[in-house]
C-alpha positions in Angstrom: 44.5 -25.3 -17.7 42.0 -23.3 -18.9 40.0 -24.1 -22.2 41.2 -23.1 -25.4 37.5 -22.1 -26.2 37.6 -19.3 -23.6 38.5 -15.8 -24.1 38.9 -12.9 -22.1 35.6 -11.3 -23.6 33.3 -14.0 -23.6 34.0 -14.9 -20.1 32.9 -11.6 -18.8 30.4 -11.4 -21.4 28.3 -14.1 -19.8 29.3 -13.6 -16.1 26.4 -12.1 -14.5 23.2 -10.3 -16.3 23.3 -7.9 -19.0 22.3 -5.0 -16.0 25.4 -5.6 -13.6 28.0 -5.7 -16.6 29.2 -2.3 -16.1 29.9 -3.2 -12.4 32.3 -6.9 -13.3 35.5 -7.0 -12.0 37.4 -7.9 -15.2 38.2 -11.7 -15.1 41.8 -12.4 -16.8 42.4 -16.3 -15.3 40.8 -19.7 -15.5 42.4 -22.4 -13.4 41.3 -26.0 -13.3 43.3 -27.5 -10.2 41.5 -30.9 -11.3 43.3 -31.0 -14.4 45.4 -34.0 -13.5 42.7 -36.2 -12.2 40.2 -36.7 -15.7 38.3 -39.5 -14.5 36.5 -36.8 -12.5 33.2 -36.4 -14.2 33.0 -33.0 -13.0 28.9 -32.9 -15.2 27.3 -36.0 -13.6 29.1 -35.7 -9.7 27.8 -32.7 -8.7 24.9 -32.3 -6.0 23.0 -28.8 -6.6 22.6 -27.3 -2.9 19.2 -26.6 -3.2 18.8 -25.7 0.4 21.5 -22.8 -0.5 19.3 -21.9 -3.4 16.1 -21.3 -1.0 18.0 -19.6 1.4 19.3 -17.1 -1.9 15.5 -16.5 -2.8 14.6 -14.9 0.8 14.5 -11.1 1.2 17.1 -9.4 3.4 15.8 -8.5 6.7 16.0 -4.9 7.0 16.3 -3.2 10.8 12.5 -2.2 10.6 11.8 -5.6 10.4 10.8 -5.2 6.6 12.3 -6.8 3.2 15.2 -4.7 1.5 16.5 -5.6 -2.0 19.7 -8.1 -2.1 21.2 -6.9 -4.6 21.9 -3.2 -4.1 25.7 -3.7 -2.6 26.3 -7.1 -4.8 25.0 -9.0 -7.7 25.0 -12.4 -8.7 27.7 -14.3 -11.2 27.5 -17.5 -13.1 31.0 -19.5 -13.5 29.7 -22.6 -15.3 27.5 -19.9 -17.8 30.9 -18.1 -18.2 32.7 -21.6 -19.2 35.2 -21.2 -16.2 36.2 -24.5 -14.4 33.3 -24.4 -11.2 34.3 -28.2 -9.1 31.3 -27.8 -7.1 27.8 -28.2 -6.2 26.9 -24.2 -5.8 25.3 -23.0 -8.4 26.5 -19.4 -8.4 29.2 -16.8 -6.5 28.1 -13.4 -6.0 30.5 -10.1 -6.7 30.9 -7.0 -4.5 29.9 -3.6 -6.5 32.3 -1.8 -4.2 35.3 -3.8 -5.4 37.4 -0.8 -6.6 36.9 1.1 -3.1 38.3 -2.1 -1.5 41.2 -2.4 -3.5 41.9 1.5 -3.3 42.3 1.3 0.2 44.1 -2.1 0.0 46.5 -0.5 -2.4 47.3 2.3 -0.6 48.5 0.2 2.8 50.7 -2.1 0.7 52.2 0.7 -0.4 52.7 2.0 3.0 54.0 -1.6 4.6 56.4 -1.6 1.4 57.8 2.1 2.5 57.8 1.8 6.0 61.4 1.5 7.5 60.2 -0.6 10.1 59.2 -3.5 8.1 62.8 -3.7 6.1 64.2 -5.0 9.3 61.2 -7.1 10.2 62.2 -10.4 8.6 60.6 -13.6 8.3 62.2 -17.2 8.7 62.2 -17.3 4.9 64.6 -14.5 4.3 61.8 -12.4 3.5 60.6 -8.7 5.1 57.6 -7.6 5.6 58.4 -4.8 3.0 59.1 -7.5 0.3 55.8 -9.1 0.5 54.1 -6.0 0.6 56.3 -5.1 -2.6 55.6 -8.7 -3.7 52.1 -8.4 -3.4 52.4 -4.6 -5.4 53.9 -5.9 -8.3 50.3 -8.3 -9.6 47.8 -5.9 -11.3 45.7 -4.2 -8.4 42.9 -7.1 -9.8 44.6 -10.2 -9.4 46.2 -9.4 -6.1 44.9 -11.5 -2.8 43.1 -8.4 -1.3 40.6 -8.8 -4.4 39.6 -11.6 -2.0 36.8 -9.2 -0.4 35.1 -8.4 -3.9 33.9 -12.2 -3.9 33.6 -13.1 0.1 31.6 -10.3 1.4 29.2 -8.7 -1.6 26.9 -7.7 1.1 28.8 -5.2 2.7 28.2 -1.3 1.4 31.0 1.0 0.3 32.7 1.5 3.7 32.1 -1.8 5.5 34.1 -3.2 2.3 36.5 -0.4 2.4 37.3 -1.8 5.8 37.1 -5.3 5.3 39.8 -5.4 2.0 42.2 -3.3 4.7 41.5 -6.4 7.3 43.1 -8.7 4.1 45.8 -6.8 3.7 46.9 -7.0 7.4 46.0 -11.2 6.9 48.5 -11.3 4.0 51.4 -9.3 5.8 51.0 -10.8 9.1 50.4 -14.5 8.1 52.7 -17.4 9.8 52.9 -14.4 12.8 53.4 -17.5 15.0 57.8 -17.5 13.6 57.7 -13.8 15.1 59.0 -13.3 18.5 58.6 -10.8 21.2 62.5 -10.3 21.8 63.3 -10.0 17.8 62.1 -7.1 15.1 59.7 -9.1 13.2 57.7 -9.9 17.2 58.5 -5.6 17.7 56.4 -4.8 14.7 54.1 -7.7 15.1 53.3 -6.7 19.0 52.9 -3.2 17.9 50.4 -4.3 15.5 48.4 -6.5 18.3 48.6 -3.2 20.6 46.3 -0.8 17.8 43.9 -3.8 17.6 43.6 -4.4 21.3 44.2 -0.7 22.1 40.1 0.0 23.6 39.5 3.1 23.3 42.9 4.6 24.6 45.0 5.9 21.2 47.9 4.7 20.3 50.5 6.8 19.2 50.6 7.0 15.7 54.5 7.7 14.0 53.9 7.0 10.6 51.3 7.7 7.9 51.1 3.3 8.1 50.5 3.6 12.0 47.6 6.3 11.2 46.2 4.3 8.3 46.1 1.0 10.7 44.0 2.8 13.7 41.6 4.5 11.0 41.1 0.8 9.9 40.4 0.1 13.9 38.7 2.9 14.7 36.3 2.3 11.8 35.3 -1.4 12.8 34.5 0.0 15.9 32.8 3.1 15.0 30.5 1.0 12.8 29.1 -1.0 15.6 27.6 2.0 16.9 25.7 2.1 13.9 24.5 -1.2 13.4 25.4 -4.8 14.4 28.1 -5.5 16.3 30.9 -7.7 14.4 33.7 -5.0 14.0 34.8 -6.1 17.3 34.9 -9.2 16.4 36.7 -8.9 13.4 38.9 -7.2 15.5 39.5 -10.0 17.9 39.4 -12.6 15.1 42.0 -10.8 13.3 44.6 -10.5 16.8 43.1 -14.4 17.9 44.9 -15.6 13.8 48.0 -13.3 14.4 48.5 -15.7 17.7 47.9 -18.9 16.3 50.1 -21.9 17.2 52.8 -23.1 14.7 51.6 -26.0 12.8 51.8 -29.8 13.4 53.6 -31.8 11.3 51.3 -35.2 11.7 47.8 -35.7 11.9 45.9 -38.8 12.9 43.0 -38.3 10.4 41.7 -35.4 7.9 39.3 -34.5 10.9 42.1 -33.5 13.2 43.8 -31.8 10.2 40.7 -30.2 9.0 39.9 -28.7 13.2 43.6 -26.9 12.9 42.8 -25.8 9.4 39.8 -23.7 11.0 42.5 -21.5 12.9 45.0 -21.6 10.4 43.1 -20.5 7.5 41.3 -17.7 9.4 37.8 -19.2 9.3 36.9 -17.4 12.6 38.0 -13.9 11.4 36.3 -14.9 8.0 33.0 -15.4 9.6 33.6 -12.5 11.7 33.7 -10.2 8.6 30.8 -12.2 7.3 28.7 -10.8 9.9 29.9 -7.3 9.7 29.3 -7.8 6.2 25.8 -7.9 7.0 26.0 -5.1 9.6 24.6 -8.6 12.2 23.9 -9.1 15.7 23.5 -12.7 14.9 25.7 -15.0 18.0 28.1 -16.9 15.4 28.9 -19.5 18.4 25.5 -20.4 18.7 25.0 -24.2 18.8 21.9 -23.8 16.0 24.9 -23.0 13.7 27.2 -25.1 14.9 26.9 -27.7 12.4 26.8 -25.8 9.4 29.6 -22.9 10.6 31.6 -25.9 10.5 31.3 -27.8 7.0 31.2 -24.0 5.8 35.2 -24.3 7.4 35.7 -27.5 6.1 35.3 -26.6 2.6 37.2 -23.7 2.8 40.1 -25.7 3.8 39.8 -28.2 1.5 39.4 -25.9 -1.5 42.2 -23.5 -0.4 44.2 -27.2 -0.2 43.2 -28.1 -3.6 43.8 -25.1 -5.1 47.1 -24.1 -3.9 48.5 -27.9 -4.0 50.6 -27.7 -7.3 51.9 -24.5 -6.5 52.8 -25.9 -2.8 54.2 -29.5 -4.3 56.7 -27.3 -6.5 57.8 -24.9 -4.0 58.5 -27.9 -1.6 60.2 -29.5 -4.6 62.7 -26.6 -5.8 63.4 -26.3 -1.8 62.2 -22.9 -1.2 60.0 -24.7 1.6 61.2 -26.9 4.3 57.2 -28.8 4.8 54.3 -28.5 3.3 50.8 -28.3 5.0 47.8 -29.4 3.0 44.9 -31.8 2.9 46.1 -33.6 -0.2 49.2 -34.5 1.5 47.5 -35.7 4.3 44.8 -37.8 2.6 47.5 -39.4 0.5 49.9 -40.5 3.8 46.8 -41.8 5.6 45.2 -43.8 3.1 49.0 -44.5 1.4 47.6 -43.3 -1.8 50.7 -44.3 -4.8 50.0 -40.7 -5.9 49.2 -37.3 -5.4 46.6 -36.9 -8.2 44.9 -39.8 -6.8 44.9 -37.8 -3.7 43.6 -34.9 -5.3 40.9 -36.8 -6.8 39.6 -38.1 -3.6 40.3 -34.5 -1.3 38.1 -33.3 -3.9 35.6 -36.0 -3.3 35.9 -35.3 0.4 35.0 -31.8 -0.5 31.8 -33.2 -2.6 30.7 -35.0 1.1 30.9 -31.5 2.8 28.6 -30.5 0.2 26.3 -33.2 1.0 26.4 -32.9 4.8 25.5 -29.1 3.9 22.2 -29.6 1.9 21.1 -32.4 4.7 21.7 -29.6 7.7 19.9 -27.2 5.4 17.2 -29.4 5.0 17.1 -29.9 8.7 17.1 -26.6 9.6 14.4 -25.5 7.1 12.1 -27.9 8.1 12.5 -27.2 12.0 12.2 -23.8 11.8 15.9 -23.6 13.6 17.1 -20.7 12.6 15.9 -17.0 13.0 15.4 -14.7 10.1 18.9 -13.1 11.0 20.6 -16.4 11.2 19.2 -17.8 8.0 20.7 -14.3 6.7 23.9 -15.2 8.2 24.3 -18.5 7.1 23.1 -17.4 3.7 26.4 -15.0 3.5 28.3 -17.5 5.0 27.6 -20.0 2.3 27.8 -17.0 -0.5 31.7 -16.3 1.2 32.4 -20.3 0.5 31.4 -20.3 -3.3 33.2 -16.9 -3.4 36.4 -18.6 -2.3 36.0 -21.0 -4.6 35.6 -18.7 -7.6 38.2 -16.1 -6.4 40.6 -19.8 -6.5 39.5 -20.1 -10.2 40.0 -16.8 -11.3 43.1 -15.5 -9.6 46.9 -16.5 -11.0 47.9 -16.6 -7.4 47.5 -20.7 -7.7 47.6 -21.5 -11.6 50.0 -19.1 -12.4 50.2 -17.4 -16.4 49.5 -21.3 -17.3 46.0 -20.8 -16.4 45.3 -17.1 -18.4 42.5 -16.5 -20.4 43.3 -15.9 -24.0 42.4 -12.6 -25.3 
């Protein structure tokens, strides 16, 4: 629940600096996913990742091997200056300038996935068509909807890199749990015809419909861009089929570590990265074992904090029986460690999540004082920690998981 103290002004009053006002994406929710577990002293728990902080300070390294400002695409915003809930260590988020290009674009293909006669007969296990969670999706105001994600995970990107990456969202939230679709059925026809404009290289698919023309200018454009600089479009690309593919989930896990390694896939943490570097318009190897370590806690809190924040909302739609399972971190910490209840397994997912944070500012530390990474890298992983605060904040500040409960008063 949000505090009685906010309000819709004051909260985007204090945001970010007095300069980058005229560029906030107006904030409307503030939810506290914590708000069941007080014991938490959210003031006195909290580890500052300092090695974040130093990585923040360095200059961008421009293609002429020169310093570029950091701020000309995105700007820094303060959640605990705001008075919004912030459970964790980073001391800031960061906000896309080129939010309203990104949702534009967004807009406009859920709007073409909600017309398209195709996707009234592609139908999920739920009952649901693609159409309807396009529509679904349509009916939030165009700043609370999930493709807003972009605005908070890659700030980096300029006006048509994030153009790109919010249509990339969109095709995330129509195409997620692709692994119920198959081949022989309409939902697999649509989905397969999907996969075939990502994978199409080079050779043009036929395009039928103003949504099939929209989709390959959304290809063609990650690929085009690569030929300008970097070379993650492609990868985005194959991140973005490699999630549509993904295995259905498991319904037991041995520990959170195993849960935590499926997670990786099924939250997208590949394609996520993969945008990350486009983002930054990157040559930078993402698989390289340098990164290894850090690329990974970086997935792990992802996890956990999409787990935290979408646990209430997931409980009650198990509960009311319009879900057969449920799939999340809290439930799992609470069956392994046989936990009487699931605040108590809140409370110590979240402290799980406080360890990542830990494990982060000791592998930052390491590779500082080696010397590990290359200007590029430290660049990447930079972004990569920027996306994981930015998660976290979008979590807060969206009604996607607290619902009207957690609006900010006016």
């Amino acid at each position: 629940m949000p505090s009685s103290k906010l309000s819709v002004s004051s909260v985007n009053g204090n945001i970010c600096a007095p300069e980058n006002l005229q560029d906030v994406s107006q904030i409307a929710y503030a939810y506290n996913w914590l708000h069941d577990a007080p014991y938490l002293d959210l003031k006195t728990s909290l580890l500052p990742l300092a090695g974040y902080e130093r990585l923040q300070q360095c200059r961008t390294p421009s293609t002429d091997g020169g310093d570029e400002p950091t701020d000309v695409n995105g700007f820094d915003i303060f959640p605990v200056r705001a008075g919004l809930p912030w459970p964790t260590g980073f001391p800031k988020a960061r906000q896309s300038r080129h939010w309203e290009a990104g949702l534009r674009i967004s807009s406009e293909l859920l709007e073409l996935f909600s017309t398209d006669s195709s996707m009234f007969t592609a139908v999920k296990l739920n009952g649901r068509s693609l159409a309807k969670i396009a529509s679904h999706e349509l009916l939030l105001p165009e700043e609370d909807r999930f493709t807003k994600f972009a605005t908070y995970l890659f700030p980096e990107a300029d006006k048509e890199r994030t153009r790109l990456l919010a249509a990339t969202i969109v095709f995330i939230v129509i195409f997620d749990d692709s692994w119920e679709m198959h081949s022989e059925d309409k939902l697999g026809v649509v989905r397969d015809d999907f996969l075939r404009r990502l994978e199409s290289n080079g050779e043009k698919e036929k395009s039928k419909s103003e949504l099939q023309s929209l989709i390959g200018y959304v290809v063609d454009g990650l690929k085009s861009h690569d030929k300008i600089a970097g070379n993650g479009g492609q990868e985005v690309i194959d991140r973005l089929a490699d999630f549509c593919r993904h295995v259905p989930p498991q319904s037991n896990f041995a520990s959170l570590a195993d849960y935590l390694s499926y997670r990786n896939i099924d939250a997208g943490v590949p394609y996520i990265l993969a945008c990350v570097k486009f983002s930054l318009e990157s040559d930078v190897v993402i698989e390289d074992p340098k990164m290894a370590r850090i690329l990974r806690l970086v997935s792990d809190h992802v996890s956990l904090v999409n787990d935290l924040a979408s646990f209430d909302k997931e409980l009650k739609a198990l509960e009311d029986g319009k879900v057969c399972y449920m799939i999340n971190a809290v439930d799992v910490v609470r069956r392994l460690l046989g936990l009487a209840s699931y605040s108590a397994a809140k409370a110590v997912t979240y402290s799980v999540q406080l360890e990542v944070e830990a494990q982060m500012e000791e592998e930052l530390e390491r590779l500082a004082k080696g010397r590990i990474l290359s200007p590029k890298e430290e660049q990447f992983v930079s972004a990569a920690l920027t996306m994981t605060a930015g998660n976290l904040f979008y979590s807060v500040v969206t009604s996607r998981y607290g619902g009207e409960a957690a609006k900010i008063d006016v």
